[in-house]
HTML snippet that shows the backbone in 3Dmol.js (N, CA, C, O; Angstrom):
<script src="https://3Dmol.org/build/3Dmol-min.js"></script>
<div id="view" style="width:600px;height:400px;position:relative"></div>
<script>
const pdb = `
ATOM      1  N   UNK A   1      71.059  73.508 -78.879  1.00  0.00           N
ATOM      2  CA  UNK A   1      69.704  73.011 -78.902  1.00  0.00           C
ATOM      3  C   UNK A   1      68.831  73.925 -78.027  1.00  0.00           C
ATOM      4  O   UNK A   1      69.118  74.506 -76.981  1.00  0.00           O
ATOM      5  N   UNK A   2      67.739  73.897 -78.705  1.00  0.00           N
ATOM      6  CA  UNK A   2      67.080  75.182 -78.266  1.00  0.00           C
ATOM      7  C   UNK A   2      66.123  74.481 -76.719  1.00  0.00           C
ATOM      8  O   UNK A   2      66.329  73.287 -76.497  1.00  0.00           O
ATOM      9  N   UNK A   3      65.297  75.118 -75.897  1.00  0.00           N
ATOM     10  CA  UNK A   3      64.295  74.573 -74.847  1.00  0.00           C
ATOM     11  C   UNK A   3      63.532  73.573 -75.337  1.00  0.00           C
ATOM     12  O   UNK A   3      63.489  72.398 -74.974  1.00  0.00           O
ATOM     13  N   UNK A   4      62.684  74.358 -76.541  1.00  0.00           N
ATOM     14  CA  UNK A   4      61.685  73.544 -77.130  1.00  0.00           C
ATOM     15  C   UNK A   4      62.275  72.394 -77.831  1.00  0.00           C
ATOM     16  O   UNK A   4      61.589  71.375 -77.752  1.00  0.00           O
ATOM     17  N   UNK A   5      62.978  72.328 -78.257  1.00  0.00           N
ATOM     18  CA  UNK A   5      63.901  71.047 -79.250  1.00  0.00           C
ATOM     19  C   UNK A   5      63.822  69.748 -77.946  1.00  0.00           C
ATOM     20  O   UNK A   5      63.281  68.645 -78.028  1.00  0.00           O
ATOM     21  N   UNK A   6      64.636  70.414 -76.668  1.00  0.00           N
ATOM     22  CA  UNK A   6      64.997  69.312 -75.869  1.00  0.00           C
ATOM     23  C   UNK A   6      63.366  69.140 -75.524  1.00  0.00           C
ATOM     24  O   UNK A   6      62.945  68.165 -76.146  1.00  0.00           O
ATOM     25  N   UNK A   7      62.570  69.625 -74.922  1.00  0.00           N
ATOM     26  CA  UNK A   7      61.194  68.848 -74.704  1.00  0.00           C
ATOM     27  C   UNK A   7      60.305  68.203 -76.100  1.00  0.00           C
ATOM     28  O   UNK A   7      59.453  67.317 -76.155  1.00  0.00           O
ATOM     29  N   UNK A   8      60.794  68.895 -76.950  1.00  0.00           N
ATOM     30  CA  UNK A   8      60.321  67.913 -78.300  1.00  0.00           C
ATOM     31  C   UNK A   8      60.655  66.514 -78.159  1.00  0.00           C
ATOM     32  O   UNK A   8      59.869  65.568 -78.214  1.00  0.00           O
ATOM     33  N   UNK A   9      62.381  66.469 -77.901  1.00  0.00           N
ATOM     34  CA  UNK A   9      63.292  64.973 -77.549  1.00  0.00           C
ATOM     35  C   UNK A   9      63.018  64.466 -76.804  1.00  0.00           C
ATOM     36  O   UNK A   9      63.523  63.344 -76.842  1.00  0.00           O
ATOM     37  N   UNK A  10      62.097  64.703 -75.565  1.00  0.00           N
ATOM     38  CA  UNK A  10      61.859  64.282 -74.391  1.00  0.00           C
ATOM     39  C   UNK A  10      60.223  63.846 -74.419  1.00  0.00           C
ATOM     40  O   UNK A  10      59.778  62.982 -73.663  1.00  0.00           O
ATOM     41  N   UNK A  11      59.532  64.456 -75.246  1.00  0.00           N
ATOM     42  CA  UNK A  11      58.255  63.879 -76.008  1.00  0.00           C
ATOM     43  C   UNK A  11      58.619  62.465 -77.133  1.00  0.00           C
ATOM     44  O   UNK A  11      57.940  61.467 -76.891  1.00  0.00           O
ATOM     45  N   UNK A  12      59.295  62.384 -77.922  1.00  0.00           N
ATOM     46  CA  UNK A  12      60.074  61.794 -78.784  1.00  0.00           C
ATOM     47  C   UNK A  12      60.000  60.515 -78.240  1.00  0.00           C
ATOM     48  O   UNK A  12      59.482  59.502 -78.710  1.00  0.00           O
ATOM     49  N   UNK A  13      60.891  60.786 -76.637  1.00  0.00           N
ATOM     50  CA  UNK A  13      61.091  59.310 -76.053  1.00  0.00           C
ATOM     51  C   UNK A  13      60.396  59.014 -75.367  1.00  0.00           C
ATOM     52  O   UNK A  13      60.628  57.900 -74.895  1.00  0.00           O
ATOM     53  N   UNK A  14      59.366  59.597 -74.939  1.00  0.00           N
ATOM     54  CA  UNK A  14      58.369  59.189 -73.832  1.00  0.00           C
ATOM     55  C   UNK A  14      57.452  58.026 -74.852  1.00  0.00           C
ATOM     56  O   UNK A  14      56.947  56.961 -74.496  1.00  0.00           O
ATOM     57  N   UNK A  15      57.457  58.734 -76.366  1.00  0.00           N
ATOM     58  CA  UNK A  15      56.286  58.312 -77.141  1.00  0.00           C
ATOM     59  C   UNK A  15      56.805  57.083 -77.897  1.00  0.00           C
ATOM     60  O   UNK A  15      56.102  56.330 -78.573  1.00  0.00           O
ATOM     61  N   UNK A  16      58.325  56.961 -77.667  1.00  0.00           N
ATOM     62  CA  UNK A  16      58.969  55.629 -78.197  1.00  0.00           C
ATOM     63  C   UNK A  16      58.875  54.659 -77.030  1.00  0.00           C
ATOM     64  O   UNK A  16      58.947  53.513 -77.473  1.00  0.00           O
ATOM     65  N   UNK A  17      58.787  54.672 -76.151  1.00  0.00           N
ATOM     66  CA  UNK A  17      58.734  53.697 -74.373  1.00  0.00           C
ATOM     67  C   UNK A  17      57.424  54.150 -74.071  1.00  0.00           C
ATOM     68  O   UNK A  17      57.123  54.631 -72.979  1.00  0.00           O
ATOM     69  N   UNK A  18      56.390  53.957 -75.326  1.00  0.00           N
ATOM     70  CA  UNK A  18      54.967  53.813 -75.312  1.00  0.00           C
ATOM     71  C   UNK A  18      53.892  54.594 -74.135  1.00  0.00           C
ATOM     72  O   UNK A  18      52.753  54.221 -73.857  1.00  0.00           O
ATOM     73  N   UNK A  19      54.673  55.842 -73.525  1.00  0.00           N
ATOM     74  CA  UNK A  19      53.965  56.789 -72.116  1.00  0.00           C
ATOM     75  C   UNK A  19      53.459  57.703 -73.370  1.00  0.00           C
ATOM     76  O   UNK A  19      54.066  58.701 -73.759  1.00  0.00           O
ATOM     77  N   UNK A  20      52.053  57.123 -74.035  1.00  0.00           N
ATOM     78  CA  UNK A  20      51.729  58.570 -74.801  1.00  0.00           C
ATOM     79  C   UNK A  20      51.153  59.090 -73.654  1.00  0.00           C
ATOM     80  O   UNK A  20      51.570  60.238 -73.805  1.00  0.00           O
ATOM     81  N   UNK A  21      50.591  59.131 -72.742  1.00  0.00           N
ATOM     82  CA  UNK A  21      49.556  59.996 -72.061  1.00  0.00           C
ATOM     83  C   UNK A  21      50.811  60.688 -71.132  1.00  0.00           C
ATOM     84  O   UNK A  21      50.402  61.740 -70.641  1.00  0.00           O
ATOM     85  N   UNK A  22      52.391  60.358 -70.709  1.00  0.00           N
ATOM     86  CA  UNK A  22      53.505  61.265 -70.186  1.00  0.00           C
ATOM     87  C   UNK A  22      53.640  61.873 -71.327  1.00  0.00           C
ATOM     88  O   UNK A  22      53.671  63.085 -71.118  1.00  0.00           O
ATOM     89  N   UNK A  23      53.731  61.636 -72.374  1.00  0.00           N
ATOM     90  CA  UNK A  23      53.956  62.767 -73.632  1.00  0.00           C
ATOM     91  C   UNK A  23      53.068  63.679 -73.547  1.00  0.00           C
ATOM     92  O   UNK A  23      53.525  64.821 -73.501  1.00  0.00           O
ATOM     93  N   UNK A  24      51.677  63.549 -73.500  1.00  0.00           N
ATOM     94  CA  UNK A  24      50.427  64.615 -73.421  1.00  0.00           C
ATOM     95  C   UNK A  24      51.119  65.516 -72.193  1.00  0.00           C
ATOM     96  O   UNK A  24      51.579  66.630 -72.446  1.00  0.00           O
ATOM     97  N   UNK A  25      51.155  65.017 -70.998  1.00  0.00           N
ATOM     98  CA  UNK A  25      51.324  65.404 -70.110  1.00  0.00           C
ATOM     99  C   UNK A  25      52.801  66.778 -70.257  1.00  0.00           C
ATOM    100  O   UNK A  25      52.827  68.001 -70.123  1.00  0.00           O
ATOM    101  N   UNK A  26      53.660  65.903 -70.531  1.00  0.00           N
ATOM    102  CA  UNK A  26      54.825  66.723 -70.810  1.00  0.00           C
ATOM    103  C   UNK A  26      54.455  68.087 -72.198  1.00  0.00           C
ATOM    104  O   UNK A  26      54.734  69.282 -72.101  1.00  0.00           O
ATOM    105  N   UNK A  27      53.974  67.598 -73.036  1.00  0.00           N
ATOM    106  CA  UNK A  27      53.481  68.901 -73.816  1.00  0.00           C
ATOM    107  C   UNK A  27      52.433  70.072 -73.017  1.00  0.00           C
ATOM    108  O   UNK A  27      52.534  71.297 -73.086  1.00  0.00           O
ATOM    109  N   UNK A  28      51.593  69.411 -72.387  1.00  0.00           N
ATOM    110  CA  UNK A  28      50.572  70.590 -72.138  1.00  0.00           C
ATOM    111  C   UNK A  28      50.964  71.247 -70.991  1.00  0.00           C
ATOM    112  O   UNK A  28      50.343  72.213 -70.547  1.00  0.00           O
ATOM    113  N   UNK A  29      52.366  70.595 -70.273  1.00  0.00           N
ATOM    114  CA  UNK A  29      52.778  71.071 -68.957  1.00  0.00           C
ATOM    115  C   UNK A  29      53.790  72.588 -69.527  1.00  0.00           C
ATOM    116  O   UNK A  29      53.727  73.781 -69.228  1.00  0.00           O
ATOM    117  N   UNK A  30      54.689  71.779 -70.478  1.00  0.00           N
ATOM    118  CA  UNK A  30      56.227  72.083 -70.907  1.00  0.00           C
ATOM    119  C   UNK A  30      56.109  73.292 -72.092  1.00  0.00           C
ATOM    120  O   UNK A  30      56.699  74.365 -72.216  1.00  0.00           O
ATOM    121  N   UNK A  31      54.897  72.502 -73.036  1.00  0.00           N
ATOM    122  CA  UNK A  31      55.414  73.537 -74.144  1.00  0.00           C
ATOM    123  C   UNK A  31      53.510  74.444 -74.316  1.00  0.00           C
ATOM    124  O   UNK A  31      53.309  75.377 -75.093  1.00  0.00           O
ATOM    125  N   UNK A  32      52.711  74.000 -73.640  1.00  0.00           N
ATOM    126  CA  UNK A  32      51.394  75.111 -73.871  1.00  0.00           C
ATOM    127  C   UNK A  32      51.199  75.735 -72.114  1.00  0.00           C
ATOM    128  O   UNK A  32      50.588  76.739 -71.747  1.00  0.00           O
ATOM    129  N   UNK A  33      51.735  75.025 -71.526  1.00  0.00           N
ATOM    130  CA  UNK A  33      51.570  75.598 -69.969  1.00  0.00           C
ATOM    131  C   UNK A  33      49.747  75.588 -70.073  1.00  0.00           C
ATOM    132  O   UNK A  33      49.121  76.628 -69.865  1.00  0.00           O
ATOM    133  N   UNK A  34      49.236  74.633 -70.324  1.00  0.00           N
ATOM    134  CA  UNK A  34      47.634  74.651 -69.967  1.00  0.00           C
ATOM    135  C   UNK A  34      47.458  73.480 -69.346  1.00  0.00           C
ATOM    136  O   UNK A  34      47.623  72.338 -69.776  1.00  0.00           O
ATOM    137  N   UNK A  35      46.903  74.086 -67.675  1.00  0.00           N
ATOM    138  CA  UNK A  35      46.730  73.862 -66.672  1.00  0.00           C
ATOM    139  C   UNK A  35      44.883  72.968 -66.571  1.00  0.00           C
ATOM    140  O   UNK A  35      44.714  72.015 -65.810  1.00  0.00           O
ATOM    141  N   UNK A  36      44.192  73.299 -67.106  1.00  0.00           N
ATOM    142  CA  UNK A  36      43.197  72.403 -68.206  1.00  0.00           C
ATOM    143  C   UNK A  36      43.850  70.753 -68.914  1.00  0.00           C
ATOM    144  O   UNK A  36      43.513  69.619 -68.574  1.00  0.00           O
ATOM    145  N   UNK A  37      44.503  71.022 -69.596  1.00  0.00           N
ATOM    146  CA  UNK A  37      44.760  69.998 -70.461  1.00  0.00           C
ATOM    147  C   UNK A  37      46.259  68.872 -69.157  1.00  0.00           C
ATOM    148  O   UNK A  37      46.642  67.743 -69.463  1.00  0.00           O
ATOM    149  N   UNK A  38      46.558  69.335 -68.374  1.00  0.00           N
ATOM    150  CA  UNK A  38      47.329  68.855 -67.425  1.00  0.00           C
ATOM    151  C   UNK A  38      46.780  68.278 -66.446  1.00  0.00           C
ATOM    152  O   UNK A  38      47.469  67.454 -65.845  1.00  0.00           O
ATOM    153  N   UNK A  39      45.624  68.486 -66.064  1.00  0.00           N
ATOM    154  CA  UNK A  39      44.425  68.387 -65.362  1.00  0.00           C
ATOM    155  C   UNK A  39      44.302  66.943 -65.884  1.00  0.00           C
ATOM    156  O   UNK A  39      44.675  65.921 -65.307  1.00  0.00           O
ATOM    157  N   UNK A  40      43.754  67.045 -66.988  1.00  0.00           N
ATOM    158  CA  UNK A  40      43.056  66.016 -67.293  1.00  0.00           C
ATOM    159  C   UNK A  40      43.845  64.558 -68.152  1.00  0.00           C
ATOM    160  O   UNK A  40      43.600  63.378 -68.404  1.00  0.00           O
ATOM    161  N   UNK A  41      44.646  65.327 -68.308  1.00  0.00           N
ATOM    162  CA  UNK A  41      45.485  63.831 -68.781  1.00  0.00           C
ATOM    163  C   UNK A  41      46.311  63.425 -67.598  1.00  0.00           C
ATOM    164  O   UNK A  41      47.106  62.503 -67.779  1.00  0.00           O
ATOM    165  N   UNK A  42      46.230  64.057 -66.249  1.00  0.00           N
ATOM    166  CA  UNK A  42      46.842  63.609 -65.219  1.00  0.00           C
ATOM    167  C   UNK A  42      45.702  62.612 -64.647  1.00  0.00           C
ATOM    168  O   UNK A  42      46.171  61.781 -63.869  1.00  0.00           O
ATOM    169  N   UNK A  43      44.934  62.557 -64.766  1.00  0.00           N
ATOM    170  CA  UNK A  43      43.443  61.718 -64.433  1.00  0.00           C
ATOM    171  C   UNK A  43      43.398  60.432 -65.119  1.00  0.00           C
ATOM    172  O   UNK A  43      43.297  59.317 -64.608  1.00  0.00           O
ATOM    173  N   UNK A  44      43.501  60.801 -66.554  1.00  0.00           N
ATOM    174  CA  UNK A  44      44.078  59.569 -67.329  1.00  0.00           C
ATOM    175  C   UNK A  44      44.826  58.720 -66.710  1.00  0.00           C
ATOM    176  O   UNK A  44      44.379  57.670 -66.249  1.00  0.00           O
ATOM    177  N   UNK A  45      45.905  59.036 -66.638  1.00  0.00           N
ATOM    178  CA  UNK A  45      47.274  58.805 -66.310  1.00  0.00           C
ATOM    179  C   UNK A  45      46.506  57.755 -64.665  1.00  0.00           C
ATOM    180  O   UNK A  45      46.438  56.566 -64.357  1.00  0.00           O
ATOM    181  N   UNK A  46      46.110  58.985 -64.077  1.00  0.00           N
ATOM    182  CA  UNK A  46      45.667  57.979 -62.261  1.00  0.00           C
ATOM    183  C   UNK A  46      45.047  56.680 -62.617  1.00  0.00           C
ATOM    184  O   UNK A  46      45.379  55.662 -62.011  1.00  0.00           O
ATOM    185  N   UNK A  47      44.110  56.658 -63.623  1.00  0.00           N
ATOM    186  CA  UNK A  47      42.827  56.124 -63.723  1.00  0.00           C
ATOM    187  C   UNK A  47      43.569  54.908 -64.295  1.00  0.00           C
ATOM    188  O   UNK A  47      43.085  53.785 -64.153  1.00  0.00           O
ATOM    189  N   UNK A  48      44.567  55.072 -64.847  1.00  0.00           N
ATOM    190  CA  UNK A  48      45.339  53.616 -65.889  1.00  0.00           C
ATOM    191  C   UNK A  48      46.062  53.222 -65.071  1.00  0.00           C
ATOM    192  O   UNK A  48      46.016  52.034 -64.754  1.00  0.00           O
ATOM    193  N   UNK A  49      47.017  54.158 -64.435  1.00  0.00           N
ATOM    194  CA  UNK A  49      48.070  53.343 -63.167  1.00  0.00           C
ATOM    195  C   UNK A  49      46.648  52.621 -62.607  1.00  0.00           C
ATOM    196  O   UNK A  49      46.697  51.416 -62.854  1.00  0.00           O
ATOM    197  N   UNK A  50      45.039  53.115 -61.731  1.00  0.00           N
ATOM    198  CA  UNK A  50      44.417  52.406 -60.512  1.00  0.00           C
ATOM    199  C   UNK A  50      44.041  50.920 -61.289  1.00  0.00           C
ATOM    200  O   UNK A  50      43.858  49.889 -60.641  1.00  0.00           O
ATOM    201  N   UNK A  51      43.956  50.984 -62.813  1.00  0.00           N
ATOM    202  CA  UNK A  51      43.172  50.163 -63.071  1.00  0.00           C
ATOM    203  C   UNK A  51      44.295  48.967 -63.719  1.00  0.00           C
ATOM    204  O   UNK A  51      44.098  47.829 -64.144  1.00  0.00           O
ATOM    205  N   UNK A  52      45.375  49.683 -63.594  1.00  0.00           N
ATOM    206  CA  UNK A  52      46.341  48.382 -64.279  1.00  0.00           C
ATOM    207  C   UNK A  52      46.703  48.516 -65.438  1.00  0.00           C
ATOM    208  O   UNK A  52      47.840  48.081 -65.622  1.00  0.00           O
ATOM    209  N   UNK A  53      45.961  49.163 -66.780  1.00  0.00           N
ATOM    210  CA  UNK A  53      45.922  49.218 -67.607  1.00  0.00           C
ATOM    211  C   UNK A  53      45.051  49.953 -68.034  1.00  0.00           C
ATOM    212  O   UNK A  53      44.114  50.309 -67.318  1.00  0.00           O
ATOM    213  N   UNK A  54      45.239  50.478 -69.790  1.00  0.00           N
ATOM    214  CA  UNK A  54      44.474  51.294 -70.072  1.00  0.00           C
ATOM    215  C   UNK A  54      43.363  50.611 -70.609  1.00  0.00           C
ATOM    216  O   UNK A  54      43.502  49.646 -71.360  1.00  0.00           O
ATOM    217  N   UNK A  55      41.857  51.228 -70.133  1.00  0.00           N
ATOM    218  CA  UNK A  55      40.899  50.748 -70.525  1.00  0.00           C
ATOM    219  C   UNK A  55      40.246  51.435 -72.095  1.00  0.00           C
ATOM    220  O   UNK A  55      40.934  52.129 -72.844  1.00  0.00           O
ATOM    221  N   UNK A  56      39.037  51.123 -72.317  1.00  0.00           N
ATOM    222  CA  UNK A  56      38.702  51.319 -73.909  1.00  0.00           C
ATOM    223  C   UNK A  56      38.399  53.235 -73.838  1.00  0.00           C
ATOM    224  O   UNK A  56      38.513  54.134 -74.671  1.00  0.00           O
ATOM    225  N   UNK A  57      37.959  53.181 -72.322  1.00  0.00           N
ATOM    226  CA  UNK A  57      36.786  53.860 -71.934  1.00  0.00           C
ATOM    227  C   UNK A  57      37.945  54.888 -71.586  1.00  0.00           C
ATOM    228  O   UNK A  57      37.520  55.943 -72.058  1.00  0.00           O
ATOM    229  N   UNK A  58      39.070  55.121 -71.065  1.00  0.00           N
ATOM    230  CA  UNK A  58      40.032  55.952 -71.266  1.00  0.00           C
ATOM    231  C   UNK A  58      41.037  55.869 -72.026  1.00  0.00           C
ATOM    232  O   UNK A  58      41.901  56.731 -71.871  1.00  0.00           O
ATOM    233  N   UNK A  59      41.194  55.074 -72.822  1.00  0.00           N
ATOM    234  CA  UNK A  59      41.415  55.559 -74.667  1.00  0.00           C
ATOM    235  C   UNK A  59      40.931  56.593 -75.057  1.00  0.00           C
ATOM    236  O   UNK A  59      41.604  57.558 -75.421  1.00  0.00           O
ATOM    237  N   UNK A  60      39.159  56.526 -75.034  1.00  0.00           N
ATOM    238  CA  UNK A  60      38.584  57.231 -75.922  1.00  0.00           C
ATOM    239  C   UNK A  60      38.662  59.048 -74.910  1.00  0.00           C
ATOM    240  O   UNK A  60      38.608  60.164 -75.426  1.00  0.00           O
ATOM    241  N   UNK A  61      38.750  58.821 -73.930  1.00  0.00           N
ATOM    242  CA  UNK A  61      39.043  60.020 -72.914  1.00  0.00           C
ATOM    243  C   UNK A  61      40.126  60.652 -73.513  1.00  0.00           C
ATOM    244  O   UNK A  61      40.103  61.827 -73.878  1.00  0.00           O
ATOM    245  N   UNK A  62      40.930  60.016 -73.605  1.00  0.00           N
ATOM    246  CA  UNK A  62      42.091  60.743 -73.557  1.00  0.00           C
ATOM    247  C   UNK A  62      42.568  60.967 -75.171  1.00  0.00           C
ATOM    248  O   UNK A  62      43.082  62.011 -75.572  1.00  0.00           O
ATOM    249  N   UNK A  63      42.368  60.090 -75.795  1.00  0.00           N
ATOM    250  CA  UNK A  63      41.712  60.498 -77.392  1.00  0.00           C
ATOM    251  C   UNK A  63      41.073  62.109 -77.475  1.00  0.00           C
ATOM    252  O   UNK A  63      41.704  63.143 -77.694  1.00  0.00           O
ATOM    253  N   UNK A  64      40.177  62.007 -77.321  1.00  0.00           N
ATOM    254  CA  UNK A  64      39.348  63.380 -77.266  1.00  0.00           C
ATOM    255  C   UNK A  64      40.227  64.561 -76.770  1.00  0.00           C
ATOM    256  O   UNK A  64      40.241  65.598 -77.434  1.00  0.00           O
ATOM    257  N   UNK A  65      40.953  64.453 -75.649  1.00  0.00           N
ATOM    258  CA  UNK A  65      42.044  65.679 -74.868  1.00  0.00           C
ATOM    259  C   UNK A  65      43.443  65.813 -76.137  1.00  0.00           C
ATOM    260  O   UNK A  65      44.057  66.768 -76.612  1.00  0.00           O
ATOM    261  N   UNK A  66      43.495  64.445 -76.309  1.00  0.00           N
ATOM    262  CA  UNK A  66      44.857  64.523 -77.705  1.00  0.00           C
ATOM    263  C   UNK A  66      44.254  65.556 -78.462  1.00  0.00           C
ATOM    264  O   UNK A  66      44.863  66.625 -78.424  1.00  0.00           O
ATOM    265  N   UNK A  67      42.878  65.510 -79.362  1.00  0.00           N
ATOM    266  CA  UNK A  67      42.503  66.509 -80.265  1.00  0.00           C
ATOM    267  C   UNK A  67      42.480  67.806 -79.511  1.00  0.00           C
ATOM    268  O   UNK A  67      42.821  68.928 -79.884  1.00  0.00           O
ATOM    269  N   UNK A  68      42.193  67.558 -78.825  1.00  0.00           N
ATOM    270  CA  UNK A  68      41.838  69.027 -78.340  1.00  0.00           C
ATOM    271  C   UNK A  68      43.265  69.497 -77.790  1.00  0.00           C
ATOM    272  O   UNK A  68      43.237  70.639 -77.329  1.00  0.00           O
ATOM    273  N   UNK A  69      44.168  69.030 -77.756  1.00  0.00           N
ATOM    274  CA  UNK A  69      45.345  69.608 -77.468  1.00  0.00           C
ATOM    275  C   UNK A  69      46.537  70.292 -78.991  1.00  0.00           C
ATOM    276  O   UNK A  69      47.303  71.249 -79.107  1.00  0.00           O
ATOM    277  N   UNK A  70      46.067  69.090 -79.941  1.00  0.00           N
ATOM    278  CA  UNK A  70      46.543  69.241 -81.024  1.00  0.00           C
ATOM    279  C   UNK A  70      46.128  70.613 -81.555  1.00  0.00           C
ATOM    280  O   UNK A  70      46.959  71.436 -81.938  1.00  0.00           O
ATOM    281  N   UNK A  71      44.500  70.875 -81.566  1.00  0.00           N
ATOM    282  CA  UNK A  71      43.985  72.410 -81.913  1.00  0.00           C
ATOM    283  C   UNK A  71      44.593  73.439 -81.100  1.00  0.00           C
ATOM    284  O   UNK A  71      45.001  74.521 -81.523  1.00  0.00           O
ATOM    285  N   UNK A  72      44.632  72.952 -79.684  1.00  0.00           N
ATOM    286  CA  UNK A  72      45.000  74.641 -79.005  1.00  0.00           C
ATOM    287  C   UNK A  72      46.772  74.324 -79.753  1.00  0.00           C
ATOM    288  O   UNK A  72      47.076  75.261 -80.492  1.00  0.00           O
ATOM    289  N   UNK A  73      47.477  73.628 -79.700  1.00  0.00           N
ATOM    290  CA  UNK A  73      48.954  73.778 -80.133  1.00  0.00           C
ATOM    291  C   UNK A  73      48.958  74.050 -81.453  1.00  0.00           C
ATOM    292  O   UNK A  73      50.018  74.609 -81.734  1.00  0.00           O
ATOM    293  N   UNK A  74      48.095  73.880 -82.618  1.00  0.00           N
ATOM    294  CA  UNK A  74      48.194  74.955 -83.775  1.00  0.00           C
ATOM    295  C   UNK A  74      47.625  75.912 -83.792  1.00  0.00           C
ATOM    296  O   UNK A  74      47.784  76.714 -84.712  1.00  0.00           O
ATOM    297  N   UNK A  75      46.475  76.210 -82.411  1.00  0.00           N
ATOM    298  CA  UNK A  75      46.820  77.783 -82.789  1.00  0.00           C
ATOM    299  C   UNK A  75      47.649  78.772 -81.804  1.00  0.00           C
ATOM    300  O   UNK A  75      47.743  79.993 -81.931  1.00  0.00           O
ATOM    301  N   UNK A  76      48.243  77.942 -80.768  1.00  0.00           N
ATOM    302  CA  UNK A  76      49.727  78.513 -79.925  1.00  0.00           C
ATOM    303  C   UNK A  76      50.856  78.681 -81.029  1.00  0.00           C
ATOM    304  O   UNK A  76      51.424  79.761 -81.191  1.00  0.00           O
ATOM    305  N   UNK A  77      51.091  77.773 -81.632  1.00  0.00           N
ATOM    306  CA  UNK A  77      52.251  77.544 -81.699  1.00  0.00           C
ATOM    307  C   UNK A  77      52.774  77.627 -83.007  1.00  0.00           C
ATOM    308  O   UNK A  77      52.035  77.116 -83.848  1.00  0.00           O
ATOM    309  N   UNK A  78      54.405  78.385 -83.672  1.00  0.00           N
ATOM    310  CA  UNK A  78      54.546  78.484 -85.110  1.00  0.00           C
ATOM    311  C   UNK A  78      54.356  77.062 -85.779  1.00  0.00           C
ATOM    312  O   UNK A  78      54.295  76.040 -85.095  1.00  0.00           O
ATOM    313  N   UNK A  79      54.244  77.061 -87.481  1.00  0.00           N
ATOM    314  CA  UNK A  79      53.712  75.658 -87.680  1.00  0.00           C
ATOM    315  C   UNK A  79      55.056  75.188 -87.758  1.00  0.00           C
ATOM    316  O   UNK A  79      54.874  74.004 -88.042  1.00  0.00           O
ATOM    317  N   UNK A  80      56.203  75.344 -87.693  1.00  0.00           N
ATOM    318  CA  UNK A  80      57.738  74.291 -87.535  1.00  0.00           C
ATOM    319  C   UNK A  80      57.273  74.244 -86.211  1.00  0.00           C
ATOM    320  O   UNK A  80      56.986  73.047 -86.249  1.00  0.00           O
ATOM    321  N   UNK A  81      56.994  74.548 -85.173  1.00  0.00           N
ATOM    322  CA  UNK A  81      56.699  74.381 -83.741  1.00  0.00           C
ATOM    323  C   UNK A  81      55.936  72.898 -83.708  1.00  0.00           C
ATOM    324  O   UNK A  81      56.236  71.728 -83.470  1.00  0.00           O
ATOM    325  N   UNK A  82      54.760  73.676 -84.097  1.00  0.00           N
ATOM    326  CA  UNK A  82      53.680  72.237 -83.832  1.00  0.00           C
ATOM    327  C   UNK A  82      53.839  71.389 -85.074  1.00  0.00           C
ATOM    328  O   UNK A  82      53.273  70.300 -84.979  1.00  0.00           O
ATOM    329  N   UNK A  83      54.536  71.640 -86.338  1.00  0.00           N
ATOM    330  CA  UNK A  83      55.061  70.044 -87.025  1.00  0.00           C
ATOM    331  C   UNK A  83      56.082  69.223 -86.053  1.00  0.00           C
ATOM    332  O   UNK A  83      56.064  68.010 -85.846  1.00  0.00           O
ATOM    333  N   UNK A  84      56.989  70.206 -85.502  1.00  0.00           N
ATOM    334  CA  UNK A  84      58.033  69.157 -84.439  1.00  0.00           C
ATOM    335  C   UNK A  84      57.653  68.730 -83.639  1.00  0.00           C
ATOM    336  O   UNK A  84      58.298  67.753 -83.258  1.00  0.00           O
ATOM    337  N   UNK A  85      56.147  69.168 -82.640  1.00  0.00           N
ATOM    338  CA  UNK A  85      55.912  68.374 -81.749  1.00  0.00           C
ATOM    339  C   UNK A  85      55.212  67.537 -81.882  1.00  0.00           C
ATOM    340  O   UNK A  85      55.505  66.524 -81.247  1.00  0.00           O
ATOM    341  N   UNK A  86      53.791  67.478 -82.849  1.00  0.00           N
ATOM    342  CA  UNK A  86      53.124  66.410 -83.708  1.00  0.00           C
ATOM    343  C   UNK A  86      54.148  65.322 -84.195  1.00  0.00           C
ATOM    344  O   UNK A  86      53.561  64.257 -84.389  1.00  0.00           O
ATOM    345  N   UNK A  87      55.735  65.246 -84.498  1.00  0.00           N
ATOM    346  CA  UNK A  87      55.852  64.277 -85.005  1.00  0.00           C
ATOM    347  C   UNK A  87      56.662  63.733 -83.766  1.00  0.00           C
ATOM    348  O   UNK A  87      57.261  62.668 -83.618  1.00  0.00           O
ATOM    349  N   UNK A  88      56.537  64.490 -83.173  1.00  0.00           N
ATOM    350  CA  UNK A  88      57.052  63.640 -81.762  1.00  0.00           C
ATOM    351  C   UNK A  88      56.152  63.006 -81.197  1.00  0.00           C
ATOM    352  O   UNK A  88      56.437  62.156 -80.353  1.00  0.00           O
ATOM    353  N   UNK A  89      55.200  63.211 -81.454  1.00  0.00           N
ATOM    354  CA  UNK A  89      53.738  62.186 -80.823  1.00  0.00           C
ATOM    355  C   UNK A  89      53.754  61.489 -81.916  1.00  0.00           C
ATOM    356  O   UNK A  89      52.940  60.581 -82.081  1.00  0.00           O
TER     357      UNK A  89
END
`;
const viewer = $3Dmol.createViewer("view");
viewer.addModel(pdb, "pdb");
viewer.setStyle({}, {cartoon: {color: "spectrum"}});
viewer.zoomTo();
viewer.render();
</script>
């Protein structure tokens, strides 16, 4: 099993035990290394642990960073690359 396979698997399960925003996190850390997009879904991430839960208002935050992560990873990444990690999200 290749690097990327096991952080695909490790996206996989983050996104099955419902941590999509540790999945964001783990992709933009693991497989795009953008220090931007790590940034900001780590904020997410603070802002939902301070508040208890995720609010509407960082849904739609972190919504917006999903797209924009999805674009920079098709144009990083081969398309078996970013089909395996898209279906891991």
């Amino acid at each position: 099993m290749t690097y990327f396979d096991e952080i695909v698997n490790e996206v996989a399960e983050l996104t099955d035990e419902n941590d999509h925003t540790g999945a964001y996190i783990t992709v933009a850390e693991k497989i795009l290394f953008d220090e931007k997009l790590l940034t900001e879904f780590q904020k997410v991430k603070d802002q939902h642990m301070e508040d208890g839960f995720m609010t509407e208002e960082n849904m739609m935050v972190r919504f917006s960073w999903y797209n924009y992560m999805l674009g920079t990873a098709a144009e990083r990444l081969s398309i078996d690359q970013f089909s395996k990690i898209k279906g891991a999200l």
